[in-house]
MARKEGU-346151 format. One record per residue: residue number from 1; residue in one letter; chain; z, x, y of N, C-alpha, C in turn. Coordinates in steps of 0.2 Angstrom, whole numbers, plus 5000, padded with zeros to 4 digits. Each point is the difference from the previous one (the first is absolute). Example, Ala and Ser with C-alpha at 12.3 -4.5 7.8 and 13.67 -1.06 7.14 Angstrom:
{seq = 1; type = A; mol = A; n_pz = 5039; n_px = 5066; n_py = 4972; ca_pz = 5000; ca_px = 4996; ca_py = 5006; c_pz = 5000; c_px = 5004; c_py = 5006} $
{seq = 2; type = S; mol = A; n_pz = 4996; n_px = 4998; n_py = 5005; ca_pz = 5001; ca_px = 5004; ca_py = 5006; c_pz = 5003; c_px = 4996; c_py = 5005} $
END
This chain:
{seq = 1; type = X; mol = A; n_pz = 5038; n_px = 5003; n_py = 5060; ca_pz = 4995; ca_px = 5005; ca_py = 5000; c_pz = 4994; c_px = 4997; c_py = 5004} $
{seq = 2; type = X; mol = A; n_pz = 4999; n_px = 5004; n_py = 5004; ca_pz = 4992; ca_px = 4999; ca_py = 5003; c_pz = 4995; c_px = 5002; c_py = 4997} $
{seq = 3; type = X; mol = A; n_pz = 4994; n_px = 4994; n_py = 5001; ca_pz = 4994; ca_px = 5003; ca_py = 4998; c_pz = 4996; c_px = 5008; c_py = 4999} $
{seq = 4; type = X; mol = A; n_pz = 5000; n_px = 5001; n_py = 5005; ca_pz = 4998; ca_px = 5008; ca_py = 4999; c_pz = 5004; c_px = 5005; c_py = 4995} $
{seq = 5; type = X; mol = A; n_pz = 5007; n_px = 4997; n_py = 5000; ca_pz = 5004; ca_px = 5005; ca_py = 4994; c_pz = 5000; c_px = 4998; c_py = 4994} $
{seq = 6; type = X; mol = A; n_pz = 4997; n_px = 4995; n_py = 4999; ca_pz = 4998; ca_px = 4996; ca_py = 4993; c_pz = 4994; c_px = 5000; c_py = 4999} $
{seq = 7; type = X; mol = A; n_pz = 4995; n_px = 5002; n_py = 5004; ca_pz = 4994; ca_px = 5003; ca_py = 4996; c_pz = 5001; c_px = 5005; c_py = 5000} $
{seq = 8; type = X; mol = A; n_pz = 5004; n_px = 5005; n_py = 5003; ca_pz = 5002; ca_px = 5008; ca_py = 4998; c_pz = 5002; c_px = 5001; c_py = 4992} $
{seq = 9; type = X; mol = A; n_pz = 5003; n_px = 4995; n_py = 5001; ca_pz = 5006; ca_px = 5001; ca_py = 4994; c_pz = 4995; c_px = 4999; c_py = 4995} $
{seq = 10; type = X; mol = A; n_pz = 4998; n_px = 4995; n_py = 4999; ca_pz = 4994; ca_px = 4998; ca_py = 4993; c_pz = 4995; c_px = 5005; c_py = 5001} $
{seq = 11; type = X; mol = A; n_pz = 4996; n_px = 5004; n_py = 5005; ca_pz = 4996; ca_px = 5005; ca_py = 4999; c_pz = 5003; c_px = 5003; c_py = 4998} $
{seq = 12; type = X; mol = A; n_pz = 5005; n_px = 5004; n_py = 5002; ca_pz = 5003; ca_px = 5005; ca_py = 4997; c_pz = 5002; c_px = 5001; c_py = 4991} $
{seq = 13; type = X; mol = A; n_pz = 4999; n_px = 4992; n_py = 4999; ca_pz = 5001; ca_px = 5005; ca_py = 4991; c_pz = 4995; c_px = 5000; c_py = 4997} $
{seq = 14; type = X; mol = A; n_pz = 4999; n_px = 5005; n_py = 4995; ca_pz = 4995; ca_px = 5003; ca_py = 4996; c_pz = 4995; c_px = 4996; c_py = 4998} $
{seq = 15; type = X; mol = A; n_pz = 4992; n_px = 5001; n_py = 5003; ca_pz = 4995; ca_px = 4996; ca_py = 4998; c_pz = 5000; c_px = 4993; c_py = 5004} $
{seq = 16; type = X; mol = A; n_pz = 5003; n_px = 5000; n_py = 5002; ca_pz = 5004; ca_px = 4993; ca_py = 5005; c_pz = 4992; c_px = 4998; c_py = 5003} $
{seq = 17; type = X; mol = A; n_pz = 4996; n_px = 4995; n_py = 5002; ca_pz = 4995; ca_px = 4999; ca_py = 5005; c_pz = 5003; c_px = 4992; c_py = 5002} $
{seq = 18; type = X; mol = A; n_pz = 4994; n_px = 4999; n_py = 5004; ca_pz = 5002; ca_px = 4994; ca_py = 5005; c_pz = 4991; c_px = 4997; c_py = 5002} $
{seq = 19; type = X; mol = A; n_pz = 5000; n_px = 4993; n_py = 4999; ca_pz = 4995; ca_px = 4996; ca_py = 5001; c_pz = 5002; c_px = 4992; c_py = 5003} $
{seq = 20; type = X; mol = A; n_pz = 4993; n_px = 5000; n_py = 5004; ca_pz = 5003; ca_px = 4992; ca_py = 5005; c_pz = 4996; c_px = 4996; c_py = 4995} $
{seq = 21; type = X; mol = A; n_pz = 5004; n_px = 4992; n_py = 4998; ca_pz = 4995; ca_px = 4998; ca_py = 4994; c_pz = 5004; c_px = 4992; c_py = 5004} $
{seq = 22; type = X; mol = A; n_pz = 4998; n_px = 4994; n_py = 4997; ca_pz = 5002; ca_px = 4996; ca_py = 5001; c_pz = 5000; c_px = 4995; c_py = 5007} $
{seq = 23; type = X; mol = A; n_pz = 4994; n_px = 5004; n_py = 5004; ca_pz = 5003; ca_px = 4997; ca_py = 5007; c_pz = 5004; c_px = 5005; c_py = 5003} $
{seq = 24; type = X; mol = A; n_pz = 5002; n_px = 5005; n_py = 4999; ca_pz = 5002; ca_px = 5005; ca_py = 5005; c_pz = 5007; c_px = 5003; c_py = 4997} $
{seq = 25; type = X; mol = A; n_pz = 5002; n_px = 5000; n_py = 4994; ca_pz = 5008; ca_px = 5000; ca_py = 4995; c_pz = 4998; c_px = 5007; c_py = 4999} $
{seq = 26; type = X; mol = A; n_pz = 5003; n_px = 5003; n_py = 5002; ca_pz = 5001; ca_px = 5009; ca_py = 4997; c_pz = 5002; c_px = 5000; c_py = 4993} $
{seq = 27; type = X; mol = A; n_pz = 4997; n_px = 5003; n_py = 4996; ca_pz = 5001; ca_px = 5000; ca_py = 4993; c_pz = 5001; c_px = 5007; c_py = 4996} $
{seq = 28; type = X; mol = A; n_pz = 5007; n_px = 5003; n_py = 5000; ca_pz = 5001; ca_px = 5005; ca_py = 4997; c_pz = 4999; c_px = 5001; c_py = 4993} $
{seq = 29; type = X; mol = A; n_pz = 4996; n_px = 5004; n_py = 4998; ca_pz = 4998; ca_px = 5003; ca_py = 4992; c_pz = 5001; c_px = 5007; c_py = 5000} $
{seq = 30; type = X; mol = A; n_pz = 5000; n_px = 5000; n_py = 4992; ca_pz = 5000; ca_px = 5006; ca_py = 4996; c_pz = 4996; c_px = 5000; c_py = 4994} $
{seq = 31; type = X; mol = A; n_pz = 4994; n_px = 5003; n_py = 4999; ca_pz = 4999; ca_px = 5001; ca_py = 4995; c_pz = 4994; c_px = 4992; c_py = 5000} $
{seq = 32; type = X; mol = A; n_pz = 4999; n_px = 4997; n_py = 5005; ca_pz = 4996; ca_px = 4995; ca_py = 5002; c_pz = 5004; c_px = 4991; c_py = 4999} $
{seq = 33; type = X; mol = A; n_pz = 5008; n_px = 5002; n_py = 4999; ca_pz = 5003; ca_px = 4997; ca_py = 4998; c_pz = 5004; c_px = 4996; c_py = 5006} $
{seq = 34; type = X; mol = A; n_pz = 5004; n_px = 4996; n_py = 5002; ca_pz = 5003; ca_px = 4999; ca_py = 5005; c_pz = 5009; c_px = 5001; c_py = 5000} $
{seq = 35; type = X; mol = A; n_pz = 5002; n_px = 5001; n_py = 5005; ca_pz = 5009; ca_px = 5001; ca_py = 4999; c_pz = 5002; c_px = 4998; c_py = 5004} $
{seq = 36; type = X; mol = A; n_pz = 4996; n_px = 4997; n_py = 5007; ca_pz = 5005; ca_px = 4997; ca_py = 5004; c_pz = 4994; c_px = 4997; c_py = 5005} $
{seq = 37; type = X; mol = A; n_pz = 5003; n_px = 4995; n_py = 5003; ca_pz = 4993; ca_px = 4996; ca_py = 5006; c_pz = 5003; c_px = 4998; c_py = 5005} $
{seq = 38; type = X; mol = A; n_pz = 4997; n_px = 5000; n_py = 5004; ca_pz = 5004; ca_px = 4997; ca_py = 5009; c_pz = 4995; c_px = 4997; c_py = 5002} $
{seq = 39; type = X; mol = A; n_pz = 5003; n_px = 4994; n_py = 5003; ca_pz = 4994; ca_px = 4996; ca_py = 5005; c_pz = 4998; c_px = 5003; c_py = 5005} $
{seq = 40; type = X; mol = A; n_pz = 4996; n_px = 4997; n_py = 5004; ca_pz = 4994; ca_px = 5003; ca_py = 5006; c_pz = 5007; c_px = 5004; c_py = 5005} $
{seq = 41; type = X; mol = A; n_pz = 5004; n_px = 4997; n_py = 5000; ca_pz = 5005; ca_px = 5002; ca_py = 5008; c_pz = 5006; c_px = 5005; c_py = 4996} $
{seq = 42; type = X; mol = A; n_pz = 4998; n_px = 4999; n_py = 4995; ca_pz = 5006; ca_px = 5006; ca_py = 4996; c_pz = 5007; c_px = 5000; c_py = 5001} $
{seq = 43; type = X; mol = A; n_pz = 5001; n_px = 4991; n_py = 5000; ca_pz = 5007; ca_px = 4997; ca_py = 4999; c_pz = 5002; c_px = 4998; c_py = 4994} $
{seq = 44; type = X; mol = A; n_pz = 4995; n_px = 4999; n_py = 4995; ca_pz = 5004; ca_px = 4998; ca_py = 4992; c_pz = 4996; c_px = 5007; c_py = 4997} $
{seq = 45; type = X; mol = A; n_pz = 5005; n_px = 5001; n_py = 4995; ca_pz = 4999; ca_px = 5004; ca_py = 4996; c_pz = 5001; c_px = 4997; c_py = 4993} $
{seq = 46; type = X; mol = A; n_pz = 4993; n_px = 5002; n_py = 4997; ca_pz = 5002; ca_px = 4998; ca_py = 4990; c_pz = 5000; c_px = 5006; c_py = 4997} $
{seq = 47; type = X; mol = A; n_pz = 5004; n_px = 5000; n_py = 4996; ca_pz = 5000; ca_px = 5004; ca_py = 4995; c_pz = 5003; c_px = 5001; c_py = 4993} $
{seq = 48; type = X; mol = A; n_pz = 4995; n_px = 5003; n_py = 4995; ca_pz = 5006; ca_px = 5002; ca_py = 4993; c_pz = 5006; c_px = 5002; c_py = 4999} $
{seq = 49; type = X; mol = A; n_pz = 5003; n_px = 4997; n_py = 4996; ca_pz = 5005; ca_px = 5002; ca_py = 5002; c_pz = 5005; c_px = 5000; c_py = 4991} $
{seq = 50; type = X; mol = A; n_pz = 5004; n_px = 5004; n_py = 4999; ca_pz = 5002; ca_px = 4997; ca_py = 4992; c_pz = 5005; c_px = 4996; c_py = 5001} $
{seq = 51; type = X; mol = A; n_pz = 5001; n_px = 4998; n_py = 4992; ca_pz = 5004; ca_px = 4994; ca_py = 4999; c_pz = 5003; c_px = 4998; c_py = 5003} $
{seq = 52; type = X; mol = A; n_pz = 5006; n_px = 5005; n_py = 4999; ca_pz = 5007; ca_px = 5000; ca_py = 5004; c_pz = 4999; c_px = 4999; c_py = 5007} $
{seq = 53; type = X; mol = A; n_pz = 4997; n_px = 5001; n_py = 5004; ca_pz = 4999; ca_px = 5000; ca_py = 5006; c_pz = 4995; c_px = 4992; c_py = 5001} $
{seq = 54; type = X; mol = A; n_pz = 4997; n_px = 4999; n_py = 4998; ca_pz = 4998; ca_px = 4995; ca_py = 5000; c_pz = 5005; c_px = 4992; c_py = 5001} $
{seq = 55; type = X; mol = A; n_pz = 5005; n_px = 5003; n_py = 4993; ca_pz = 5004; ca_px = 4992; ca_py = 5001; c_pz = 5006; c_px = 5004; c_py = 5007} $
{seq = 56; type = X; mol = A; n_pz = 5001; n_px = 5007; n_py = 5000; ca_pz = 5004; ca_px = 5000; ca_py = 5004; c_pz = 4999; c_px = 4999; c_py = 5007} $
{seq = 57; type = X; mol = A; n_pz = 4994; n_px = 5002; n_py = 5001; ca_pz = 4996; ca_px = 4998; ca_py = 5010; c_pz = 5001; c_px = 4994; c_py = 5001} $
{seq = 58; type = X; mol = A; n_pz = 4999; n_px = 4996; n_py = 4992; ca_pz = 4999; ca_px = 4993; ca_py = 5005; c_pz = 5006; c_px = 4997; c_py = 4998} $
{seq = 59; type = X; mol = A; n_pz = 5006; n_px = 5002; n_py = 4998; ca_pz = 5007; ca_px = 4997; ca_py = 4999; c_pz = 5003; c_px = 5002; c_py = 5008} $
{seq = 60; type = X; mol = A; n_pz = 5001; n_px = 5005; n_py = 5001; ca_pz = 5002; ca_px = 5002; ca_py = 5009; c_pz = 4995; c_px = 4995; c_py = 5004} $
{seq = 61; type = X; mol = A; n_pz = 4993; n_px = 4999; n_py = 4998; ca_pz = 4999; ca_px = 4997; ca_py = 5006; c_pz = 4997; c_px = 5004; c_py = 5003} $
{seq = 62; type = X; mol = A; n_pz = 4996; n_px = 5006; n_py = 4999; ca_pz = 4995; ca_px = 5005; ca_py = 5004; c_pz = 4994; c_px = 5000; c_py = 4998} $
{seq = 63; type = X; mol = A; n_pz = 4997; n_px = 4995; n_py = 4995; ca_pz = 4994; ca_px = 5000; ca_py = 4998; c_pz = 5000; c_px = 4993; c_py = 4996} $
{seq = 64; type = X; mol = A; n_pz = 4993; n_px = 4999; n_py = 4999; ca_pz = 4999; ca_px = 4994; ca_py = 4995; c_pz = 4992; c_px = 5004; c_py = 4996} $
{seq = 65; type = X; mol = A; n_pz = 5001; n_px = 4994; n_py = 4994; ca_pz = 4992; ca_px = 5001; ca_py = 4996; c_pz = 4994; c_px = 5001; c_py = 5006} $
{seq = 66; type = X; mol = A; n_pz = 4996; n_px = 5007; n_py = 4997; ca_pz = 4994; ca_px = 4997; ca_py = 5003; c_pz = 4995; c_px = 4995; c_py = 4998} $
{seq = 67; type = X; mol = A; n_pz = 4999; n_px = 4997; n_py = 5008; ca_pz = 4994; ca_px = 4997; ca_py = 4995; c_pz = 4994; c_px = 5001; c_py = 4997} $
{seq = 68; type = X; mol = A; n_pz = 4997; n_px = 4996; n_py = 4994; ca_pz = 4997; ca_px = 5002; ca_py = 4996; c_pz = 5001; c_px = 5007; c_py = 4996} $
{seq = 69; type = X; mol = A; n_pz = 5004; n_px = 5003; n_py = 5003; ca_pz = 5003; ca_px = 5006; ca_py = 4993; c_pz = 5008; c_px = 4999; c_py = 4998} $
{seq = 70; type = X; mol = A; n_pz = 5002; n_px = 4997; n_py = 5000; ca_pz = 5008; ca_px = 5000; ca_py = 4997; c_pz = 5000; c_px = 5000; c_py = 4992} $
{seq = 71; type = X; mol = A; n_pz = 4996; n_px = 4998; n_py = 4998; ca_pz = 4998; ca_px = 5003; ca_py = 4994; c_pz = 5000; c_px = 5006; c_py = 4997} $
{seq = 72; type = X; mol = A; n_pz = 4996; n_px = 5004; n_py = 5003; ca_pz = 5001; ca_px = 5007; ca_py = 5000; c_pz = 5007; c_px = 5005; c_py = 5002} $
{seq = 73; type = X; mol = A; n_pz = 5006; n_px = 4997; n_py = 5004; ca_pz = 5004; ca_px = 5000; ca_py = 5002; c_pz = 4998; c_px = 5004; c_py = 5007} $
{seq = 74; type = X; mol = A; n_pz = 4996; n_px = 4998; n_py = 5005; ca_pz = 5000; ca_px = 5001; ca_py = 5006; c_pz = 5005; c_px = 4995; c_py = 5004} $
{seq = 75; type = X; mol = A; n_pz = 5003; n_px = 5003; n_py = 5005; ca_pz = 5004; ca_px = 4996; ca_py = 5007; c_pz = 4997; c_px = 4999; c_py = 5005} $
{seq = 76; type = X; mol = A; n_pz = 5001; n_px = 4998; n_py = 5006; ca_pz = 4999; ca_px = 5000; ca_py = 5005; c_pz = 5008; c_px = 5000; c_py = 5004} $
{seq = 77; type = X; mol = A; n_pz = 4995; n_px = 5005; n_py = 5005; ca_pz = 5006; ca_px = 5000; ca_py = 5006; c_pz = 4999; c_px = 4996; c_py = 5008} $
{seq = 78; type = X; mol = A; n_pz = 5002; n_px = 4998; n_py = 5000; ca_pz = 4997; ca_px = 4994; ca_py = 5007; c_pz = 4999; c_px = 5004; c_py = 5006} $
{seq = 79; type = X; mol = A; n_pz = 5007; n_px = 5004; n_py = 5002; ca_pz = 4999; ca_px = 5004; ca_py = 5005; c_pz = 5001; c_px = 5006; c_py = 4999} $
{seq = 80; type = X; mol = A; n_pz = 4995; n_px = 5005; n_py = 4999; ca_pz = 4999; ca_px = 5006; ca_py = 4999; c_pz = 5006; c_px = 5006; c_py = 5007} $
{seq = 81; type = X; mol = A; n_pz = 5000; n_px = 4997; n_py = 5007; ca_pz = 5003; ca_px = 5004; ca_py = 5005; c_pz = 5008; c_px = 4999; c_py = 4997} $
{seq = 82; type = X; mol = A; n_pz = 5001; n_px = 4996; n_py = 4996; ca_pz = 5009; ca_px = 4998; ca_py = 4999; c_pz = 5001; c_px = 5006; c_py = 4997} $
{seq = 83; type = X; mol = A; n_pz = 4997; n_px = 5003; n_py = 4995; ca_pz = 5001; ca_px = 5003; ca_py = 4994; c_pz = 5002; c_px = 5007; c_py = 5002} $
{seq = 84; type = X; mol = A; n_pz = 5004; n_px = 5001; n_py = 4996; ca_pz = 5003; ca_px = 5008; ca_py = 4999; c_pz = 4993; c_px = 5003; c_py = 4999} $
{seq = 85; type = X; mol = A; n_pz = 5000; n_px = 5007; n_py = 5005; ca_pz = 4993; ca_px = 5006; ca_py = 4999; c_pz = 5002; c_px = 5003; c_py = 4992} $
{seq = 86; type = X; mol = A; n_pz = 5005; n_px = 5003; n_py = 5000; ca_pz = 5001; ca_px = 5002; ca_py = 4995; c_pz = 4998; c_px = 4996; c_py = 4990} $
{seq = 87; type = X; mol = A; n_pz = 5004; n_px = 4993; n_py = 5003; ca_pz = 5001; ca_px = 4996; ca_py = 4995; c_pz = 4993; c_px = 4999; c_py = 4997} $
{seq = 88; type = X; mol = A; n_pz = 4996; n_px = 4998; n_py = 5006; ca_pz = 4990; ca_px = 4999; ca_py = 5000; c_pz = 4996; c_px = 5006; c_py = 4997} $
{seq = 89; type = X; mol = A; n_pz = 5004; n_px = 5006; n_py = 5001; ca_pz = 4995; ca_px = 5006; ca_py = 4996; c_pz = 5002; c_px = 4999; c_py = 4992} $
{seq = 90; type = X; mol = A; n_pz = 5007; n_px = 4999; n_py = 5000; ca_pz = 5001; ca_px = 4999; ca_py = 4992; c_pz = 4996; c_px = 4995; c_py = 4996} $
{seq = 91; type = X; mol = A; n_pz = 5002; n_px = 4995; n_py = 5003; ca_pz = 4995; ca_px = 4995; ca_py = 4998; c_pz = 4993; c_px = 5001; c_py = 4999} $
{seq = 92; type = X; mol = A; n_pz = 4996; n_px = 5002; n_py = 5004; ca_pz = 4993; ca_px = 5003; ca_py = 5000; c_pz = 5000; c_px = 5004; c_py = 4994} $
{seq = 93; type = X; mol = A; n_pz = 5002; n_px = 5006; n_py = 5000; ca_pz = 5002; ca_px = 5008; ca_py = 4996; c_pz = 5001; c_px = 4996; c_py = 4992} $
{seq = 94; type = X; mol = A; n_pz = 5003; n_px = 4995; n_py = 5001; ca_pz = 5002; ca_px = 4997; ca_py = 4993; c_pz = 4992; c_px = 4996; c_py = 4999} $
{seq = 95; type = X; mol = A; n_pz = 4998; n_px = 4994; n_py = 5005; ca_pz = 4994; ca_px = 4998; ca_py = 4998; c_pz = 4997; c_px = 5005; c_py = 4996} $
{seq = 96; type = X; mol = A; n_pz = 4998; n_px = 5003; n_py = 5003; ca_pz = 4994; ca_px = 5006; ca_py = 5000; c_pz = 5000; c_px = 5003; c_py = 4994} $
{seq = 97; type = X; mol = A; n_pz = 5005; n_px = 5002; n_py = 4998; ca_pz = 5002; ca_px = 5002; ca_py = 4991; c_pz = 5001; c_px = 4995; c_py = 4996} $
{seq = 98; type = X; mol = A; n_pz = 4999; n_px = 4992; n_py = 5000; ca_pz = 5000; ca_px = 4995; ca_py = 4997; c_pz = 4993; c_px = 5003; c_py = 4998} $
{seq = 99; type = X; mol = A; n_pz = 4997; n_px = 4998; n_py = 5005; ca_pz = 4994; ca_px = 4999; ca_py = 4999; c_pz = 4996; c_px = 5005; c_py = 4999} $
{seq = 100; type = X; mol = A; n_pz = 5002; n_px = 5005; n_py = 5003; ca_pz = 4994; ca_px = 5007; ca_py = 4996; c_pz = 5002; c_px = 5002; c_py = 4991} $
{seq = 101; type = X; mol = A; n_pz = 5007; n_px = 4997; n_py = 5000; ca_pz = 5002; ca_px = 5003; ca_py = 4991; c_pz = 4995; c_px = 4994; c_py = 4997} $
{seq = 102; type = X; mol = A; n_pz = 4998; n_px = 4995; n_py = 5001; ca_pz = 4995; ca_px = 4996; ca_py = 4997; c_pz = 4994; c_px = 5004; c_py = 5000} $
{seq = 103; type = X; mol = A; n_pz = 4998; n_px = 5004; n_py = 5004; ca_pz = 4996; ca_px = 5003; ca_py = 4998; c_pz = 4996; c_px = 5002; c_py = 4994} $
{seq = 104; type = X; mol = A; n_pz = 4992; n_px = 5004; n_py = 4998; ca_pz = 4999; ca_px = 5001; ca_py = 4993; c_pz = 5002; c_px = 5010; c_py = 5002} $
{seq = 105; type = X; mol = A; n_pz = 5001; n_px = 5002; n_py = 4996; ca_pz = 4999; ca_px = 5008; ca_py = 4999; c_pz = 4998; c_px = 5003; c_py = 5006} $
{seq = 106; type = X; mol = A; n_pz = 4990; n_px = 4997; n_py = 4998; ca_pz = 4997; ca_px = 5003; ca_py = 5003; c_pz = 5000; c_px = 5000; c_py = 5008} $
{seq = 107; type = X; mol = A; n_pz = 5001; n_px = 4992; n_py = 5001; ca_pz = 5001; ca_px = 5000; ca_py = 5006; c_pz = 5004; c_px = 5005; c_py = 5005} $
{seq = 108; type = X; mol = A; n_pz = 5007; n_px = 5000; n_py = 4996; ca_pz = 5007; ca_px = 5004; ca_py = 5003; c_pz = 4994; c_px = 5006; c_py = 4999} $
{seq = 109; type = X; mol = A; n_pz = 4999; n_px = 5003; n_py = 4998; ca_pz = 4997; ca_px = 5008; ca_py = 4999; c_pz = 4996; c_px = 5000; c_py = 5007} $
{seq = 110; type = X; mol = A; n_pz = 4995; n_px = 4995; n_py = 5000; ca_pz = 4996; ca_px = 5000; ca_py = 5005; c_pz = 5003; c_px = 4998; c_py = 5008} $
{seq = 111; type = X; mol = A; n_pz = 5004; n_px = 4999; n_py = 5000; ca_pz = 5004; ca_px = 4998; ca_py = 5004; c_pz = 5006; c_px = 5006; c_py = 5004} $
{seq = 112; type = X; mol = A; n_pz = 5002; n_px = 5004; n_py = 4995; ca_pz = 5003; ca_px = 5006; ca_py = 5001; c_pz = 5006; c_px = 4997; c_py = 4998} $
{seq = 113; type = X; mol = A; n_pz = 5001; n_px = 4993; n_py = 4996; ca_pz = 5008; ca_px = 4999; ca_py = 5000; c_pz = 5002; c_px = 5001; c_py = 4992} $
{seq = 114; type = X; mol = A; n_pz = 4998; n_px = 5006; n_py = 4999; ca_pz = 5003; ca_px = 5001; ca_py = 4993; c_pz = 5006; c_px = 5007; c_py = 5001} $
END
């Protein structure tokens, strides 16, 4: 997946925004929350991801812990152009509902994701 269709992708889901933080890292949020980060050139990607996915990305070998969030259960992807278009929106589509079902009520309400 190329850059351009990966900030496509992440705009496009619901309430989705996007912020440069860190020195130039695109920062995808929902709801003021984050769901996935790229560095400056838009060759790694990190993201939430759930459990299952988490030990199974990095049992194949497509991902590892991110750093400083693998706690959280975030991966990183080393080279974002490898990646399946399709497999990268799921992944996203799944962050993004990781993270907005954390959400309070009010927010989702305000948000339009109820």
């Amino acid at each position: 997946m190329g850059p351009e269709a990966f900030d496509t992708a992440a705009l496009a889901l619901p309430a989705a925004t996007c912020s440069i933080q860190w020195g130039g890292e695109r920062v995808y949020k929902v709801g003021g929350k984050m769901f996935a980060v790229t560095d400056e050139a838009t060759t790694r990607v990190s993201m939430k991801v759930t459990d299952i996915a988490y030990e199974a990305l990095q049992e194949i070998g497509l991902a590892r812990a991110a750093p400083y969030l693998a706690r959280a259960k975030w991966l990183q992807f080393p080279d974002l152009a490898s990646l399946d278009d399709t497999d990268v929106a799921h992944w996203l589509a799944t962050a993004h509902g990781l993270v907005a079902a954390k959400l309070t009520r009010a927010a989702k309400r305000e948000l339009g994701l109820l």
